[in-house]
C-alpha positions as CSV (number, residue, x, y, z in Angstrom):
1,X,-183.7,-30.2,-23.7
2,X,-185.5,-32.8,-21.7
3,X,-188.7,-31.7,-23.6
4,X,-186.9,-32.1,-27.0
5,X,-185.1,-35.6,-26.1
6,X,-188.9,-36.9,-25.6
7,X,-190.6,-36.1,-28.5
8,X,-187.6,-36.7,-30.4
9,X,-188.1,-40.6,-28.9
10,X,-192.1,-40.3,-28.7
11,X,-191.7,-39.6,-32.6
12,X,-189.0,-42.5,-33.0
13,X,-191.5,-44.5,-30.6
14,X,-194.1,-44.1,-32.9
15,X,-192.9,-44.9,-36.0
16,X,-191.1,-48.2,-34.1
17,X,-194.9,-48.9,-32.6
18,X,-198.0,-49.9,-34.1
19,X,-198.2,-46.9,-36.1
20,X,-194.7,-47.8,-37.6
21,X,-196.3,-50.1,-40.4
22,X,-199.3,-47.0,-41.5
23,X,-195.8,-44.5,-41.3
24,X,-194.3,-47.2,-43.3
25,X,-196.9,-48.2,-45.8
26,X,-197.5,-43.9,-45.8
27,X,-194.0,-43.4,-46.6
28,X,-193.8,-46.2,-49.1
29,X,-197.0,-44.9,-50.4
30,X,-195.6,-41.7,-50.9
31,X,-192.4,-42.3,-52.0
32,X,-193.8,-44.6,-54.6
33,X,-196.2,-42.1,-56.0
34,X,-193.8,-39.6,-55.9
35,X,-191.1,-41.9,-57.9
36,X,-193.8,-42.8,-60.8
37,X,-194.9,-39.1,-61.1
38,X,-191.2,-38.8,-61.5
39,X,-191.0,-41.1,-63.7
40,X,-194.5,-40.5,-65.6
41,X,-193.0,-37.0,-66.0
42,X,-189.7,-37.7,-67.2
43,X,-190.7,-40.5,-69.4
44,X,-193.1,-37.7,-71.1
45,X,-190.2,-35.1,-71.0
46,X,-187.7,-37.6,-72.6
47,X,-190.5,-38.9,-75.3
48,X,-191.1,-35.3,-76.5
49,X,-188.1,-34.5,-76.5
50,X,-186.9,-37.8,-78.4
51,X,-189.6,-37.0,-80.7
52,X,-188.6,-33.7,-81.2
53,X,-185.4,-34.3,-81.6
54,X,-186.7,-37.2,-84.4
55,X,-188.9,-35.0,-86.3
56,X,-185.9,-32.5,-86.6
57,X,-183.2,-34.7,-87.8
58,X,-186.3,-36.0,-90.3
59,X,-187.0,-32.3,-91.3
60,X,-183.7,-31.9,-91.7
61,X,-182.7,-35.0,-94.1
62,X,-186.0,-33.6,-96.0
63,X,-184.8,-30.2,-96.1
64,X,-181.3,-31.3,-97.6
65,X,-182.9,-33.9,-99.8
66,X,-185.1,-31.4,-101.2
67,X,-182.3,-29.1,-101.5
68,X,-180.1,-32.1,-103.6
69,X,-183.3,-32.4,-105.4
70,X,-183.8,-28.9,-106.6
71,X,-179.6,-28.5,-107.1
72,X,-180.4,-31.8,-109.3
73,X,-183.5,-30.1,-111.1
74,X,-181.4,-27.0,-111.1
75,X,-179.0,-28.7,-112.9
76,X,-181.2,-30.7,-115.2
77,X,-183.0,-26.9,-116.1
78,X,-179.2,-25.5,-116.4
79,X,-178.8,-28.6,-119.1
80,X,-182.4,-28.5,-120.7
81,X,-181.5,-24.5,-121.2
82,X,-177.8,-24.8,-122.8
83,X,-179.1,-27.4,-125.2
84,X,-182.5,-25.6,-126.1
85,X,-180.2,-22.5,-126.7
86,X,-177.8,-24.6,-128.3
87,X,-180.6,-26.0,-130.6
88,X,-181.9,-22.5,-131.4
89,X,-178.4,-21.2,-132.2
90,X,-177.8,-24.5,-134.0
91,X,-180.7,-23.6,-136.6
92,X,-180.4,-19.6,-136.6
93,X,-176.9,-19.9,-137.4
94,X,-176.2,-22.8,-139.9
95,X,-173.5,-21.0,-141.4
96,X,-171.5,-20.5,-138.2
97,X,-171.2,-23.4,-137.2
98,X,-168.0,-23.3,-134.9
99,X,-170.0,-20.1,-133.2
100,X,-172.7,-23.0,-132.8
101,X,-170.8,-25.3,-131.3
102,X,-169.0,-23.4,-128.7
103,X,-172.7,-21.7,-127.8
104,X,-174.3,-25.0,-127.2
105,X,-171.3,-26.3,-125.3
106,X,-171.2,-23.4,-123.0
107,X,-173.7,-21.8,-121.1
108,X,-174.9,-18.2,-121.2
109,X,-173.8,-15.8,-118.3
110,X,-177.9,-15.4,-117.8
111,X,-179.0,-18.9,-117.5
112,X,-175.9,-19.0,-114.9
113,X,-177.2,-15.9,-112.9
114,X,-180.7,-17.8,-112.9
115,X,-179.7,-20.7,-111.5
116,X,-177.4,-19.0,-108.9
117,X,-180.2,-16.9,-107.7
118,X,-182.8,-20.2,-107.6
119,X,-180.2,-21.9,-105.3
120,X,-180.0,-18.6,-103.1
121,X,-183.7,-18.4,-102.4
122,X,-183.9,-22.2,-101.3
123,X,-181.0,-21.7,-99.6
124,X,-182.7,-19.1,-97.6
125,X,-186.1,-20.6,-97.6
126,X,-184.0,-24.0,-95.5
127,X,-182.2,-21.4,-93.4
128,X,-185.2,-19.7,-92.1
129,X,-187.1,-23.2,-92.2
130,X,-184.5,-24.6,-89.7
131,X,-184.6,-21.3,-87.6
132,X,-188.2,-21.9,-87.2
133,X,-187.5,-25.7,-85.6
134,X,-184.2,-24.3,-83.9
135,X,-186.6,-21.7,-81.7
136,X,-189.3,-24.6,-81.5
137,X,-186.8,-27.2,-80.0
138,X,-185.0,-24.4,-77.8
139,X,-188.6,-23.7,-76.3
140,X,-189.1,-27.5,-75.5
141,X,-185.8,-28.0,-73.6
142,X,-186.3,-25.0,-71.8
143,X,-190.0,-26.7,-70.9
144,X,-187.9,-30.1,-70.1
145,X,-185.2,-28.0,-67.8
146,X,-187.9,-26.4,-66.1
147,X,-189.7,-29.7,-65.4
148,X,-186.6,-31.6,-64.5
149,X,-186.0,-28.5,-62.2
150,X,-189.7,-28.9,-60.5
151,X,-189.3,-32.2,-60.3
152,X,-185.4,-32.1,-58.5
153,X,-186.7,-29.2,-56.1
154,X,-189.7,-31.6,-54.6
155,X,-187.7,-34.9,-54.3
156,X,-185.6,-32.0,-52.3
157,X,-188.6,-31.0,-50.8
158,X,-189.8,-34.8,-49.5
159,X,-186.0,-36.0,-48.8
160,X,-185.9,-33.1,-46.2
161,X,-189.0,-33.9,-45.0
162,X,-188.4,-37.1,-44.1
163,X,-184.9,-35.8,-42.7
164,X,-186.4,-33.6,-40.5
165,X,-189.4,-36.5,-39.8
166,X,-186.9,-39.1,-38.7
167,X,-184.7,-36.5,-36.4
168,X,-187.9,-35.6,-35.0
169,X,-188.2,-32.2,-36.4
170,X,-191.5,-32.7,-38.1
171,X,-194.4,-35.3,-37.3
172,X,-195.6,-38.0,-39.4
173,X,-199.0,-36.1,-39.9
174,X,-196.3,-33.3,-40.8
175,X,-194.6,-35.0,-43.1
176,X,-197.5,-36.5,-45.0
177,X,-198.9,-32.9,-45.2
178,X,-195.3,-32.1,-47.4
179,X,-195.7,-35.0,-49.5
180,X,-199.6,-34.5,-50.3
181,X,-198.4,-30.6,-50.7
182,X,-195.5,-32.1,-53.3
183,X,-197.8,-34.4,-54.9
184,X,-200.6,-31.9,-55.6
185,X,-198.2,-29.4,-56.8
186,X,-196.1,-32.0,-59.2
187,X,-199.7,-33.3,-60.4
188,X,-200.4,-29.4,-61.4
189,X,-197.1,-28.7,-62.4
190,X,-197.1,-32.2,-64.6
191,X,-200.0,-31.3,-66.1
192,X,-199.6,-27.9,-66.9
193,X,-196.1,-29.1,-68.5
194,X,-197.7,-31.8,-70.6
195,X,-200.6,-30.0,-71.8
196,X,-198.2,-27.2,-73.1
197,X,-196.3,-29.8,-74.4
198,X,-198.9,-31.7,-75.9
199,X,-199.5,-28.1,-77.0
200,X,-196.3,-27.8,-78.4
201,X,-196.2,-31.0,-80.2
202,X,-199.6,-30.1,-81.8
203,X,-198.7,-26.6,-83.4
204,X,-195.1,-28.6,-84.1
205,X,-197.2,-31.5,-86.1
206,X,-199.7,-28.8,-87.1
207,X,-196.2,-26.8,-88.7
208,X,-195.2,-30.2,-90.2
209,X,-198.1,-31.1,-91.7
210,X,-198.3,-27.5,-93.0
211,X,-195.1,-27.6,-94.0
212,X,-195.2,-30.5,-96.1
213,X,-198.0,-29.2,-97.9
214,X,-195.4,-26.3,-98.4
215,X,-193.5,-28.5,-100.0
216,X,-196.0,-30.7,-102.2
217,X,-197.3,-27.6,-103.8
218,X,-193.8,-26.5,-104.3
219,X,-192.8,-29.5,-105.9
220,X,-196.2,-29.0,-108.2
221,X,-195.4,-26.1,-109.2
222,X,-191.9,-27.0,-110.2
223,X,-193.6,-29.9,-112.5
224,X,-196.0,-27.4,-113.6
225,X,-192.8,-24.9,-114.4
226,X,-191.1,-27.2,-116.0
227,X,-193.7,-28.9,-117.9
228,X,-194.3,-25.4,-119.2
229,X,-190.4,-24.6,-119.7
230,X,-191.1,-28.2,-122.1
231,X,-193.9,-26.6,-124.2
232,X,-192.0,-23.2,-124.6
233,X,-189.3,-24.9,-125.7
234,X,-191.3,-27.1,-128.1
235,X,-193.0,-23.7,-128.9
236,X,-189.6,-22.2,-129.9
237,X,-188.8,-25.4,-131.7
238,X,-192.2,-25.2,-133.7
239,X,-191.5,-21.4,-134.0
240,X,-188.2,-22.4,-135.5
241,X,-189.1,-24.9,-137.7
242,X,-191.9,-22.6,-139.5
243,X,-189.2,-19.8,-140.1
244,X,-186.8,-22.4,-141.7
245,X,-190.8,-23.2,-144.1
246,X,-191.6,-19.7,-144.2
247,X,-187.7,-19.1,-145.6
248,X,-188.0,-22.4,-148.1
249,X,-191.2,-21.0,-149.2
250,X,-190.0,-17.1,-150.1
251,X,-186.8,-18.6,-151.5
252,X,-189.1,-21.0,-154.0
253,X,-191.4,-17.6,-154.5
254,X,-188.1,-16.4,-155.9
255,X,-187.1,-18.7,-157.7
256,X,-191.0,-19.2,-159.7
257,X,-190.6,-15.2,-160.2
258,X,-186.9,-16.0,-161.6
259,X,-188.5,-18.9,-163.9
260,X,-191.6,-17.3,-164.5
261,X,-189.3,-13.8,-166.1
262,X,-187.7,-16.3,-168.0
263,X,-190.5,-18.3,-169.2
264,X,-191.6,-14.2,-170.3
265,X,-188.9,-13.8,-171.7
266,X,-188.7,-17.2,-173.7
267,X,-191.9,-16.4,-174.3
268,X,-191.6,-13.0,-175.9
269,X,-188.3,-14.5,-178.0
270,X,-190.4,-17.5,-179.0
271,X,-193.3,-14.6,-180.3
272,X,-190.4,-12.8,-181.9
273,X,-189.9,-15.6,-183.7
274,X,-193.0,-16.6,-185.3
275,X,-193.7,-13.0,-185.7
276,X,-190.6,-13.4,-187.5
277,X,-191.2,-16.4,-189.7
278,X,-195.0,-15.3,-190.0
279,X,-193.1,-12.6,-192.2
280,X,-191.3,-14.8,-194.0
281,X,-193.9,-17.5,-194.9
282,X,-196.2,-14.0,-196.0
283,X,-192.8,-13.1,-198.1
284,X,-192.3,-16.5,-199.3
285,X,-196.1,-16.7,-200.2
286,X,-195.8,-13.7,-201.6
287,X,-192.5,-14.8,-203.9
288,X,-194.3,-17.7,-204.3
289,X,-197.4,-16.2,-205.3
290,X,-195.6,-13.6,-207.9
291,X,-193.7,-16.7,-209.4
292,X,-196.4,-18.9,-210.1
293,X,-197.9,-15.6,-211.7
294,X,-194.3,-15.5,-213.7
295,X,-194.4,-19.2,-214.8
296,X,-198.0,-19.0,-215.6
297,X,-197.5,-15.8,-217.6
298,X,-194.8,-17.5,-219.9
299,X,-196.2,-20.4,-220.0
300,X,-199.8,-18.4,-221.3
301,X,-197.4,-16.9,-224.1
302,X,-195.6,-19.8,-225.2
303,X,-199.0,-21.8,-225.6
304,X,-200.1,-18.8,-227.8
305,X,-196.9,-18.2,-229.8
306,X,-196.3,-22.4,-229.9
307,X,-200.1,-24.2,-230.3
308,X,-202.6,-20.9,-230.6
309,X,-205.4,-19.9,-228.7
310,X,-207.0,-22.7,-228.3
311,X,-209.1,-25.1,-227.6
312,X,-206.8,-27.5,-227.5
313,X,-207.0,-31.1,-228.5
314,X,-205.2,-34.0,-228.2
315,X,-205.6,-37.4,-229.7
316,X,-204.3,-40.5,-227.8
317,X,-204.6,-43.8,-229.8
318,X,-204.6,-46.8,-227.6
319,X,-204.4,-50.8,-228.3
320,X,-207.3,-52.6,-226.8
321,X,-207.5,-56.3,-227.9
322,X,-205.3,-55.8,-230.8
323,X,-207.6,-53.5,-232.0
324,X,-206.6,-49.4,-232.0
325,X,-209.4,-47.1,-230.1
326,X,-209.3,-43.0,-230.5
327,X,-209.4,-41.1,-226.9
328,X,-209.7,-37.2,-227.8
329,X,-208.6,-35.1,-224.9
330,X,-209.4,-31.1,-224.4
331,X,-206.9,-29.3,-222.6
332,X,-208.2,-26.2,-220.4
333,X,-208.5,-22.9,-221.2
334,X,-205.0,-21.3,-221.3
335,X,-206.1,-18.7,-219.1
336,X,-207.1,-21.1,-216.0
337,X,-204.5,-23.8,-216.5
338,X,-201.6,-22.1,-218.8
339,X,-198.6,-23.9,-217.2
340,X,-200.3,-27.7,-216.8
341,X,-201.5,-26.9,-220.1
342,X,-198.7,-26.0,-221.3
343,X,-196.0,-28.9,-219.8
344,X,-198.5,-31.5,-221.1
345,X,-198.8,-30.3,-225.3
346,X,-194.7,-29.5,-224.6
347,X,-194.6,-33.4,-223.8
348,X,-196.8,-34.8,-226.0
349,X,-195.1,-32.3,-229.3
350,X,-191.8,-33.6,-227.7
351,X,-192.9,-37.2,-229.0
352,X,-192.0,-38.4,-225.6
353,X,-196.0,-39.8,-225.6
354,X,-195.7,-41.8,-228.7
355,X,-192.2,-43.5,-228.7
356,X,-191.0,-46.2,-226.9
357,X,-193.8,-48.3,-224.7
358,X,-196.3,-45.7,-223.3
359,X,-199.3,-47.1,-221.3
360,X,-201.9,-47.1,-218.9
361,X,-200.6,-49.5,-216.2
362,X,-202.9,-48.9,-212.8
363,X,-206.3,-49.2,-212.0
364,X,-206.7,-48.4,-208.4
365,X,-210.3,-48.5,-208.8
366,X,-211.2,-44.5,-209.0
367,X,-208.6,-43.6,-211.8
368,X,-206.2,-45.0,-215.0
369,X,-202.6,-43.9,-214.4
370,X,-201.0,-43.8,-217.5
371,X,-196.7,-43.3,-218.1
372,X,-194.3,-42.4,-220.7
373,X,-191.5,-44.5,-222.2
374,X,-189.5,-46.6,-220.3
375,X,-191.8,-47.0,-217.1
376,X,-193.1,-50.2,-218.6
377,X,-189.3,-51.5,-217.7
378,X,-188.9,-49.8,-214.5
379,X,-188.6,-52.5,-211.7
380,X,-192.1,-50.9,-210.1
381,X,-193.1,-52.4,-212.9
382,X,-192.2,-55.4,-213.1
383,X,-188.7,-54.7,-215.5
384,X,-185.4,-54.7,-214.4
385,X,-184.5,-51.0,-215.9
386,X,-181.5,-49.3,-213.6
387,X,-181.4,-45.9,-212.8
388,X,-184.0,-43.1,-213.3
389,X,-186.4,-43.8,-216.2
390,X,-187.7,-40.1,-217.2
391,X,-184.0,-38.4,-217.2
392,X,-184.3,-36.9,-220.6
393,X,-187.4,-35.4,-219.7
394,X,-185.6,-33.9,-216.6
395,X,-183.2,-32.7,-218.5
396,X,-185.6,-30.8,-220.5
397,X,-187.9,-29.5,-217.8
398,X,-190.5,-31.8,-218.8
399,X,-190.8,-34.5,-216.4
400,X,-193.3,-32.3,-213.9
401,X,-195.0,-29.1,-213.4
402,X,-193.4,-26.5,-211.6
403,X,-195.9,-26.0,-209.0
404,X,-199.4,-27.6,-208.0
405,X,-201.4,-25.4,-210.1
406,X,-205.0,-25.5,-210.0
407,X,-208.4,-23.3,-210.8
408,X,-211.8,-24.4,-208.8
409,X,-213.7,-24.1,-212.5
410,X,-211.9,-26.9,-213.4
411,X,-212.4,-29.9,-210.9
412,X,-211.2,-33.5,-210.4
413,X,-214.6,-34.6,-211.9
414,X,-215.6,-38.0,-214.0
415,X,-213.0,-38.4,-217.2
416,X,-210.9,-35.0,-216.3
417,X,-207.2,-35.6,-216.8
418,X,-204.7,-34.5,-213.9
419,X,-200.8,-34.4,-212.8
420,X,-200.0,-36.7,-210.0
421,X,-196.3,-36.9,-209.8
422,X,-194.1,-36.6,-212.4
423,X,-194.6,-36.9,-215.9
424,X,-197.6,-39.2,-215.5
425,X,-201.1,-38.2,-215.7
426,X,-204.2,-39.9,-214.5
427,X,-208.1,-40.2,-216.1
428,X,-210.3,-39.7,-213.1
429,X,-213.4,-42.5,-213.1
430,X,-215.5,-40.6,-210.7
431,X,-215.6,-37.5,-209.2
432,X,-212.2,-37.0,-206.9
433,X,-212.2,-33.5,-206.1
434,X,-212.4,-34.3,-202.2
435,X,-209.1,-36.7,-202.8
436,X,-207.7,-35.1,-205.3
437,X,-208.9,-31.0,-205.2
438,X,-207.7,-28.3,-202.7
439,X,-207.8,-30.3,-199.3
440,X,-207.8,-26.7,-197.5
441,X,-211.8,-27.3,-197.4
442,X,-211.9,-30.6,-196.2
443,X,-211.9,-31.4,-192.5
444,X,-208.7,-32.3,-190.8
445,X,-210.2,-35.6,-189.4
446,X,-211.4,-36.6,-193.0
447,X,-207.5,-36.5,-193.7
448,X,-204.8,-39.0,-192.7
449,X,-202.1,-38.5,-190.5
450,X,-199.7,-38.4,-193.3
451,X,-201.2,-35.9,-195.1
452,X,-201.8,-33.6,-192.1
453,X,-197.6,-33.5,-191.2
454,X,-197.1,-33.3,-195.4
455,X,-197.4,-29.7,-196.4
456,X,-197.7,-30.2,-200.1
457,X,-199.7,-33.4,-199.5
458,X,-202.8,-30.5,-198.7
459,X,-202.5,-29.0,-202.4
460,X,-204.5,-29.6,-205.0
461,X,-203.5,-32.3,-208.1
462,X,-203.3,-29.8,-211.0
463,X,-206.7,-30.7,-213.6
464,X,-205.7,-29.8,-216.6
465,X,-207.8,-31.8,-219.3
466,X,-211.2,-33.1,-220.0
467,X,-212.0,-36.5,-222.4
468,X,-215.0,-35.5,-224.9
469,X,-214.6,-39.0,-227.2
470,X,-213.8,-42.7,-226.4
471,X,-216.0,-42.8,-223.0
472,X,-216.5,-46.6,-224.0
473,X,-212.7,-47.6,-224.0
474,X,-212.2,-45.9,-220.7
475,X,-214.6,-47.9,-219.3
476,X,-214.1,-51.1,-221.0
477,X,-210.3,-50.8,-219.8
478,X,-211.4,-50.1,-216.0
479,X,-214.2,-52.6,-216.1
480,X,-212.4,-55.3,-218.0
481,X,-208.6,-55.0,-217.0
482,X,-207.0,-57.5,-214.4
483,X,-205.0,-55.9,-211.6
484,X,-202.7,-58.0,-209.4
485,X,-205.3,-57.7,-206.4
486,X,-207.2,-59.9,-208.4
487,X,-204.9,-62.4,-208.6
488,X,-203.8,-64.7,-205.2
489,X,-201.7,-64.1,-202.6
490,X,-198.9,-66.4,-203.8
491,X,-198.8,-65.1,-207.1
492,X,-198.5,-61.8,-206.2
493,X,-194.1,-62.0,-205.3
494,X,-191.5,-61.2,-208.0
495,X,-188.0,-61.9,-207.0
496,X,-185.1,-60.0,-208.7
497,X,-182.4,-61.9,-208.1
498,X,-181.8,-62.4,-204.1
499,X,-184.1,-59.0,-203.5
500,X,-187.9,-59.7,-203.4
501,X,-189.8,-56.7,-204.7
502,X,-193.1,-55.6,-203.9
503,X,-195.7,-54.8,-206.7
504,X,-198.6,-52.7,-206.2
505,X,-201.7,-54.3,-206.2
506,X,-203.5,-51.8,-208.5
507,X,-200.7,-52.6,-211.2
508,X,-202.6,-53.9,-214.6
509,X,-201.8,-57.3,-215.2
510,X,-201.7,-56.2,-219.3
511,X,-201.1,-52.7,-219.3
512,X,-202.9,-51.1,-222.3
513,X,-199.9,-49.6,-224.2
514,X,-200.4,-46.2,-225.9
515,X,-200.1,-46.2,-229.7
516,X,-199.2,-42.8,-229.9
517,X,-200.4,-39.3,-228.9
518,X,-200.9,-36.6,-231.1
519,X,-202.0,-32.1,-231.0
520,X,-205.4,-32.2,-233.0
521,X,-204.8,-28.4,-234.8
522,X,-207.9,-26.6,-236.4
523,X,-209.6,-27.4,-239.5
524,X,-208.8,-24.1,-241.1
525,X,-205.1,-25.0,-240.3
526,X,-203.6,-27.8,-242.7
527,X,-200.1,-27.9,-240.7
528,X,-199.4,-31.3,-238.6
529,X,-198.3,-31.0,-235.3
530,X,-194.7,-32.1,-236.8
531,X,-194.4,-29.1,-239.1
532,X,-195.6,-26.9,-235.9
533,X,-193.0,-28.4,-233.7
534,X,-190.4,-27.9,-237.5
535,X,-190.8,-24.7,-237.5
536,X,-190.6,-23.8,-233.9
């Protein structure tokens, strides 16, 4: 007791003498070391742990950010899908278009199911993301607790040290042995901890980094989706569009086949037709044909029962200068021109040639146009005669030929006689078979445009007649009569009454009136052309 009651004052003694200030300054010493390894520790403890906490609230907002991102670009693909299949239906099905309607408003059952079972995987993908960092910050505050605990038990350790050091228990050597012991053991323990913290935070930073990588690609590969959802769409847009062509195009296929039966069928009609009225112009040619025969043949016996076989001859007395000139005229042979032949003796034994004012009135330069009574008063002449001039010769079949009849023995050539129009005739002063012979063998741009659209224009002026005396008059009266072209322009206009009329210019100034015109008979045959036409 005594023993314990000494050192318990030698020890109190101690620290109260000159070793009290090395105690003091060793017990500060300590206590201050141990108090910033406390602290060093627990300011590394709460800093992880801060951080920890940090990066998983921060994982967390980017977990439900990505998660409102993909609802949103679930949403936008739910959207992009109901139209696209709303657009497809829309052009499928034009004719249903309350079936289109209701289609593009509402959403298919499988683009639903899609979407549901997108949110379900990133639903899981954040639920096992956030059980990964749940485990992670678990295993740090079970590293904290057990540091915290380390670091209680020693400041335990060195409070009962100095307990027992200051009741005089322990020495001072004794005591700093404890605190060097606590020291050396927080110092390992401290760094153990913080290495497998620093450890921690690494692979935690390492997972981040990693993770957000994770999530980078993902979000490529959601662009890349749907940039390629874009283009399939446009694809079935495109694919769309060429089925509406490809449609157009078979329905104008048959509607070409529709026109181009029809145009056959117009076609074979319109064949029908002129196969048709090929048969009827060959009919009509044919009728045509047998009855110019007919007229030919009764006009061939009249001329042999009326005026003989021929040749006939007719004289034509004219007045040139006040002085009378002979013209004889042979007629064709009755067998190549019986019906010219014919009309012309019928006219001139009809007296229709010597009464009244007969002339020649026109010199268009390549023939003399001669006309019966009255054309002399006819207001193409110059008269003032109304109505039609030649109606008694109409009346008795005598004022033209029937038809255009014409023989290629007997041309349009220098001083023939021909049938124009009418009961005129013409003396041809040159050869005129190109104008005035069968214009079937001419060239159709040697023609005029007129006489290409004229049928009859194209058939031949019937030559009927040849002059074989009185060449000299013919000429004198082409060479030496005045035609109105001669004269000048302002002398050219008659006026009949208010009406001006228009002369020709090949119109004679002084037509050279025709005396008379008579049938030369044979010499064996002492009978005028009166008594023949008495006694017929």
């Amino acid at each position: 007791m005594n023993t314990s009651n000494a050192n318990r004052r030698s020890c109190i003694g101690r620290i109260r003498s000159g070793s009290k200030r090395d105690n003091r300054c060793n017990n500060k010493k300590g206590s201050s070391r141990s108090i910033q390894s406390i602290l060093s520790l627990s300011s590394i403890l709460i800093l992880l742990f801060i951080s920890a906490d940090s990066s998983y609230h921060c994982k967390a907002w980017k977990i439900g950010n990505n998660k409102n991102e993909d609802n949103e670009s679930d949403k936008t693909a739910e959207s992009e899908s109901s139209s696209a299949s709303a657009t497809i239906t829309d052009d499928t099905n034009t004719q249903k278009q309350q079936q289109a309607a209701a289609s593009s408003t509402t959403p298919t059952p499988t683009t639903i199911l899609e979407a549901e079972a997108r949110t379900a995987r990133e639903l899981s993908r954040a639920v096992s993301t956030l059980t990964k960092d749940l485990k992670s910050c678990n295993s740090r505050i079970d590293s904290i607790k057990s540091g915290f605990q380390n670091l209680y038990s020693m400041h335990l350790t060195q409070i009962d040290g100095l307990r027992k050091c200051k009741e005089g228990m322990i020495s001072s050597s004794d005591l700093q042995q404890i605190l060097d012991s606590n020291n050396d053991k927080f110092t390992n323990n401290s760094e153990e901890t913080t290495k497998a913290l620093m450890e921690q935070a690494q692979a935690t930073i390492t997972e981040q980094q990693r993770t957000l990588q994770n999530e980078q690609l993902a979000t490529k590969h959601k662009q890349l989706i749907l940039q390629l959802e874009t283009q399939v769409h446009q694809l079935r847009l495109r694919e769309t569009a060429w089925e509406r062509t490809i449609s157009e195009l078979v329905a104008r296929k048959d509607l070409l086949e529709r026109r181009e039966n029809a145009w056959t069928r117009t076609i074979g009609e319109l064949m029908a037709d002129i196969e048709i009225r090929n048969k009827r112009e060959w009919w009509w040619e044919e009728m045509k044909s047998e009855m110019e025969g007919r007229i030919g043949g009764l006009s061939y016996q009249a001329v042999l029962e009326r005026y003989g076989p021929g040749p006939h001859r007719v004289s034509m007395i004219v007045d040139l200068d006040d002085t009378h000139h002979e013209v004889i005229i042979e007629l064709a042979p009755i067998n190549l021109m019986p019906h010219s032949v014919h009309t012309f003796l019928s006219q001139v034994s009809e007296g229709y040639w010597s009464e009244g004012t007969p002339a020649i009135v026109m010199n268009p330069g390549h023939v003399l146009q001669a006309c019966p009574h009255p054309c002399l008063e006819t207001k193409a002449m110059g008269g003032s005669y109304p109505g039609d001039p030649y109606v008694d010769m109409r009346h008795a079949g005598l004022d033209s030929v029937s038809f255009q009849e014409y023989h290629l023995e007997y041309p349009h050539e220098k001083y023939t006689i021909g049938f124009h129009s009418g009961p005129e005739f013409y003396i041809n002063l040159m050869n005129n078979t190109l104008d005035h012979g069968p214009k079937q063998t001419i060239p159709k741009e040697a023609l005029g445009d007129d006489e290409v659209d004229d049928e009859t224009a194209l058939e031949p002026d019937p030559c009927f007649g040849k002059i074989i005396s009185g060449f000299e008059v013919i000429d004198k009266i082409s060479e030496e009569g005045i035609t109105r072209g001669d004269l000048p322009d302002e002398s050219k206009e008659t006026k009949d009454g208010d009406d001006e009329v228009e002369l020709s210019d090949s119109l004679l100034i002084q037509p050279v009136r025709i005396v008379s015109m008579s049938i030369i008979l044979d010499s064996d045959d002492s009978s005028t052309s009166e008594d023949v036409r008495d006694e017929l």
